[in-house]
KOLBA-108791 format. One line per field, with one value per residue: residue in one letter; x, y, z of N, C-alpha, C in turn. Coordinates in Angstrom, 3 decimals, padded with zeros to 6 digits. Example, Ala and Ser with C-alpha at 12.3 -4.5 7.8 and 13.67 -1.06 7.14 Angstrom:
! KOLBA-108791
residu <- A | S
n_c1 <- 013.190 | 012.850
n_c2 <- -005.690 | -002.250
n_c3 <- 007.800 | 007.080
ca_c1 <- 012.300 | 013.670
ca_c2 <- -004.500 | -001.060
ca_c3 <- 007.800 | 007.140
c_c1 <- 013.200 | 012.900
c_c2 <- -003.300 | 000.030
c_c3 <- 007.800 | 007.870
END
This chain:
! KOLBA-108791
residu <- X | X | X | X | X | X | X | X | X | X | X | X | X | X | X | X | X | X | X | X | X | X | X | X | X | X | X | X | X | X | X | X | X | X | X | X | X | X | X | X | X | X | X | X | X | X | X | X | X | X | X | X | X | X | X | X | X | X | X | X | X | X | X | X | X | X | X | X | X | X | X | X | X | X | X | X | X | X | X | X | X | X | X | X | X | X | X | X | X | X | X | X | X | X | X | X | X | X
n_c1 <- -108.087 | -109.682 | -112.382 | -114.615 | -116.884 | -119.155 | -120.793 | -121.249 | -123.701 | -125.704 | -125.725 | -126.312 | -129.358 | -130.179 | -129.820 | -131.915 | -134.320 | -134.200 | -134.283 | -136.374 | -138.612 | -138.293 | -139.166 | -141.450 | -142.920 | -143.128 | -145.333 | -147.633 | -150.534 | -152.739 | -155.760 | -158.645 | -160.259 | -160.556 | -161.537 | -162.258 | -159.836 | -158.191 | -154.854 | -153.511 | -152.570 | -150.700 | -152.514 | -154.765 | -157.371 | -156.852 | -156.646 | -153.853 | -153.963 | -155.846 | -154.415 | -152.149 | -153.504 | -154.550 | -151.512 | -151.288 | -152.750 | -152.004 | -152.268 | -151.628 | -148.882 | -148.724 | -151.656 | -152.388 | -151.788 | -152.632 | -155.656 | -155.415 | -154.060 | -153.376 | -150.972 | -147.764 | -144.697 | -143.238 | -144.670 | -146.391 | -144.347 | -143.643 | -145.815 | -146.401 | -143.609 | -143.907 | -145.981 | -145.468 | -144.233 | -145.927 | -148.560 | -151.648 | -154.670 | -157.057 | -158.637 | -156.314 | -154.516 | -155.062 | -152.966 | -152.560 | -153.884 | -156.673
n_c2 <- -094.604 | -092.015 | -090.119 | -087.122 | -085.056 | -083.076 | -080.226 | -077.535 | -077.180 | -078.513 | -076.897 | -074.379 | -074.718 | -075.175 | -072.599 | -070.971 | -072.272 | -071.274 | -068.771 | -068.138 | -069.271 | -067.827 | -064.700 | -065.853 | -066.328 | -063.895 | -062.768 | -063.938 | -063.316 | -062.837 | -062.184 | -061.447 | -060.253 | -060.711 | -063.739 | -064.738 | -065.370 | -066.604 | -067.728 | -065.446 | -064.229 | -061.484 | -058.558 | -059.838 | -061.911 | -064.373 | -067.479 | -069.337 | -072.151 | -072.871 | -072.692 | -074.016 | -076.950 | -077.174 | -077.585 | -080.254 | -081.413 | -081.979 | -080.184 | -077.977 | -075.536 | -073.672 | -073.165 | -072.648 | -069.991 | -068.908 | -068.953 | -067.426 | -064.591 | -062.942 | -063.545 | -064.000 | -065.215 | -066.289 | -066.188 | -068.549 | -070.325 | -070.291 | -071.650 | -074.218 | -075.117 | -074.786 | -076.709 | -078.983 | -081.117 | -081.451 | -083.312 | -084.383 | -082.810 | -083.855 | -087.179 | -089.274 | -092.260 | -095.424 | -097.569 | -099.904 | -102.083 | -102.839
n_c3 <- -177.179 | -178.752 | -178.747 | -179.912 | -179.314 | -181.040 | -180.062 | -181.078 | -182.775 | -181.166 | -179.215 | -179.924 | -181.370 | -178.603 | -178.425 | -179.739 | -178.813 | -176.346 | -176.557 | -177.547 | -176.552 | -174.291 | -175.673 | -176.557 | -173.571 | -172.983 | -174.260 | -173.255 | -171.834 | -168.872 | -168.034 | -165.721 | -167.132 | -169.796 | -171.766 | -169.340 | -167.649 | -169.236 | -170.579 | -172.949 | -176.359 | -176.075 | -176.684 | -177.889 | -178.852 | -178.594 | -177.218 | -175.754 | -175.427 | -177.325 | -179.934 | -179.013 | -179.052 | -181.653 | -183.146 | -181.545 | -182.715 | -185.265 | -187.134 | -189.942 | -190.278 | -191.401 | -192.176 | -189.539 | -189.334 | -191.396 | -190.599 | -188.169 | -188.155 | -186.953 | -185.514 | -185.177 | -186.428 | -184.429 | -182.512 | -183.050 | -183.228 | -181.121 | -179.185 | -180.212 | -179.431 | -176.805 | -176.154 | -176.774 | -175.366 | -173.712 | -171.646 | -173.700 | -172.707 | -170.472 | -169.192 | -168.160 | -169.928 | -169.193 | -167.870 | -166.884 | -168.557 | -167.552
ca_c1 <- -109.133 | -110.043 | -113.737 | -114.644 | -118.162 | -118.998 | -121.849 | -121.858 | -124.746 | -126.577 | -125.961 | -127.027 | -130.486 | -130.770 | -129.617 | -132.849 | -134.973 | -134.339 | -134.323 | -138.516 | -139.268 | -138.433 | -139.972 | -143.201 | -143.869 | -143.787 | -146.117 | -148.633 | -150.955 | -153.734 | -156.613 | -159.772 | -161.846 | -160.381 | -162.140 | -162.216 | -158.086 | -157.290 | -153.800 | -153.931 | -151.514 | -150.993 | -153.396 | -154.987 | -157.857 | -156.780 | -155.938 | -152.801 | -153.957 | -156.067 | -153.742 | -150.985 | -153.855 | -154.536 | -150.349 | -151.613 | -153.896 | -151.091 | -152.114 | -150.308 | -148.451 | -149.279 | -153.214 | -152.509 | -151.151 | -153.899 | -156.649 | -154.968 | -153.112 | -152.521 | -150.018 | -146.111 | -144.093 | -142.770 | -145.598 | -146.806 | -143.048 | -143.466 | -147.380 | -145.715 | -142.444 | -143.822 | -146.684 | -145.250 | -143.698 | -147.093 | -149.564 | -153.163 | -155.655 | -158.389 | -158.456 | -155.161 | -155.188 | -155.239 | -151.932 | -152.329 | -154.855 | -157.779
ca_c2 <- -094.177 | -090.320 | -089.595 | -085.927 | -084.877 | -081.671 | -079.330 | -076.504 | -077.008 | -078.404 | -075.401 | -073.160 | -074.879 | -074.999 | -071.247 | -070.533 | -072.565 | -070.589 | -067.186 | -068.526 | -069.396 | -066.372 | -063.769 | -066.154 | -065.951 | -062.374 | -062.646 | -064.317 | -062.285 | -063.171 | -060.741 | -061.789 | -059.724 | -061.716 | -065.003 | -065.396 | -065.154 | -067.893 | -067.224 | -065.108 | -063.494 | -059.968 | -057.590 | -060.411 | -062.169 | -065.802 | -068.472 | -069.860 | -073.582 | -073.669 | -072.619 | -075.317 | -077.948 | -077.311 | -078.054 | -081.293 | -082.101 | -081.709 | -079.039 | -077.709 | -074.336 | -072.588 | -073.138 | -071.640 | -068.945 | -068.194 | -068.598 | -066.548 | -063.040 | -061.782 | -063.977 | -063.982 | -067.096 | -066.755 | -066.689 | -070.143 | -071.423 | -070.749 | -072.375 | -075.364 | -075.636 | -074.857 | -077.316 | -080.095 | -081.964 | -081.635 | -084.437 | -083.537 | -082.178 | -085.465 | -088.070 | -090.296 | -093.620 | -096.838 | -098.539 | -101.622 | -102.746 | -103.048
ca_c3 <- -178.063 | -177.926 | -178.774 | -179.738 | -179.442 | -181.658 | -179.443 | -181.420 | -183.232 | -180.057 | -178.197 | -181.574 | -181.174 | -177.267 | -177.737 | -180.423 | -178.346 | -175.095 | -176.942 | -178.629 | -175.095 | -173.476 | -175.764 | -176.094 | -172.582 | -172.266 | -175.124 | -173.358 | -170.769 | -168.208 | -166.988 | -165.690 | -168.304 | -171.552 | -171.758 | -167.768 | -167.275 | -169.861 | -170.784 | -174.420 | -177.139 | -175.691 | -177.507 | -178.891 | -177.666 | -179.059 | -176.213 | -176.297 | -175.069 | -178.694 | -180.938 | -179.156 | -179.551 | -182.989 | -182.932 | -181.559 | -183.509 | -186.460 | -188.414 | -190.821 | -189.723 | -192.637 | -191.701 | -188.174 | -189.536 | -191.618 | -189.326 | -186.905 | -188.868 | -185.773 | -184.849 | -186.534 | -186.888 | -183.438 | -181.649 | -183.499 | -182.697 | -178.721 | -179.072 | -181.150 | -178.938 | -175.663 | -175.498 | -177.112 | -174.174 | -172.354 | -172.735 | -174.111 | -171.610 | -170.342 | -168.434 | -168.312 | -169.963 | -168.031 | -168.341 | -166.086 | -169.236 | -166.675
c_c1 <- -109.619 | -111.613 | -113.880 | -116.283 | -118.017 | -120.713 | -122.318 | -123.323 | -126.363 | -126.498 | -126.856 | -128.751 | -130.946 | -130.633 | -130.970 | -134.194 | -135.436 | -135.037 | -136.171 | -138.981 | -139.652 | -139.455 | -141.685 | -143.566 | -144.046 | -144.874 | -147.486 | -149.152 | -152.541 | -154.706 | -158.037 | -161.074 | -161.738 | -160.709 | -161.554 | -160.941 | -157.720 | -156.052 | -153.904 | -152.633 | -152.075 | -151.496 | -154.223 | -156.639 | -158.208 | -155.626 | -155.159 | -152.937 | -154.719 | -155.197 | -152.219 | -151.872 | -154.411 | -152.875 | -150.596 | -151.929 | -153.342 | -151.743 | -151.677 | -150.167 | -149.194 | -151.156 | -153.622 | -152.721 | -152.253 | -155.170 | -156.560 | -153.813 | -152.412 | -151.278 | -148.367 | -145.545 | -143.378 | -143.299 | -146.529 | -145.765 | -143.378 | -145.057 | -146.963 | -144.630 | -143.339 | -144.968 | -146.506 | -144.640 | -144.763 | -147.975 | -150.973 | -153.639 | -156.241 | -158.133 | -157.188 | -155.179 | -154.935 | -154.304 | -151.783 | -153.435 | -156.228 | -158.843
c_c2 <- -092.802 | -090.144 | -087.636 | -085.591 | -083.080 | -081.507 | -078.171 | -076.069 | -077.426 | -077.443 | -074.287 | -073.628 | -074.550 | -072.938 | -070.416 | -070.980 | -071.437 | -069.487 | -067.266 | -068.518 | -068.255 | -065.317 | -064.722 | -065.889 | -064.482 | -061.708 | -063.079 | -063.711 | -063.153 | -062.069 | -061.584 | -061.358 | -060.362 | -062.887 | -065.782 | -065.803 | -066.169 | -067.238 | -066.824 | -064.471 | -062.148 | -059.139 | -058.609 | -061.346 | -064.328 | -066.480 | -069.170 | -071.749 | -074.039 | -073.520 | -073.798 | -076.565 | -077.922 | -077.907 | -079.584 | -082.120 | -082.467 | -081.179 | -078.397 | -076.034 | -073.355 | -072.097 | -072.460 | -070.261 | -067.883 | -068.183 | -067.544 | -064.846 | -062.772 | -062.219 | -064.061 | -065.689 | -067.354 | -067.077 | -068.028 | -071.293 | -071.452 | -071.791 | -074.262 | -075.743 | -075.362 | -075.756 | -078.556 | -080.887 | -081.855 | -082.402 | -083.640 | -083.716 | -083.574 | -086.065 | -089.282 | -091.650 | -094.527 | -097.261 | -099.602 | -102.069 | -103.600 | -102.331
c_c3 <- -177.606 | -178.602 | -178.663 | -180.006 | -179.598 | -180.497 | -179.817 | -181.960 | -182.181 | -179.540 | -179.064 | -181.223 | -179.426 | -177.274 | -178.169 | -179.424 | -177.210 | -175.592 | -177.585 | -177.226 | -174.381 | -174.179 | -176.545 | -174.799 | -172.224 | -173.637 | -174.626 | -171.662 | -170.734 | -167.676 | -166.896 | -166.610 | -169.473 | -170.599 | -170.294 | -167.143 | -168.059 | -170.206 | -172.485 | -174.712 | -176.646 | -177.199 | -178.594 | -178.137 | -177.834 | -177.484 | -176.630 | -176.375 | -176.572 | -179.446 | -180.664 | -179.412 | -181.075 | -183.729 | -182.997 | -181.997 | -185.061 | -187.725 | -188.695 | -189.995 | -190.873 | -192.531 | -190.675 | -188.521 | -190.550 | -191.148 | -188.501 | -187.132 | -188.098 | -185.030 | -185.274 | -186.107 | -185.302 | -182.442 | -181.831 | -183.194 | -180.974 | -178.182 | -179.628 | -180.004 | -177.297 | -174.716 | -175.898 | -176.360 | -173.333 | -172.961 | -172.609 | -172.940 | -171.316 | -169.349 | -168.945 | -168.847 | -168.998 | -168.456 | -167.730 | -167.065 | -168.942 | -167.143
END
């Protein structure tokens, strides 16, 4: 029995992914004089941790996007893709149901 597993189109995404990743983070800049070094969109003075929990919170892209002008579709993809494998901010729940 021969088994052929196609990858092209996984690699095509891991290759878009990488390439959003990369030029978001050199999109996003720290200085102690913007809102006390939170991490922000360069030249911008929007924090990146609200605009991925508004992500969270599942609102619509299109809503981001107009709230926020200043931002383009890639800098809402690296806010969207790069905080979505992190769990929300808080206190952890209790999983021994104590």
């Amino acid at each position: 029995m021969t088994i052929f597993v196609e990858c092209k189109n996984f690699r095509d995404t891991v290759r878009k992914n990488v390439e959003a990743y990369r030029r978001g983070k050199q999109r996003i800049t720290s200085s102690s004089d913007i809102l006390g070094g939170e991490p922000v969109f360069r030249g911008t003075r929007i924090p990146l941790a609200h605009v991925a929990a508004l992500f969270r919170k599942e609102v619509p892209e299109g809503e981001i996007a107009e709230d926020f002008s200043a931002l383009d579709d890639k800098d809402l993809q690296y806010a969207a893709f790069g905080f979505s494998s992190r769990p929300p901010p808080g206190r952890p729940r209790n999983r021994t149901g104590i």
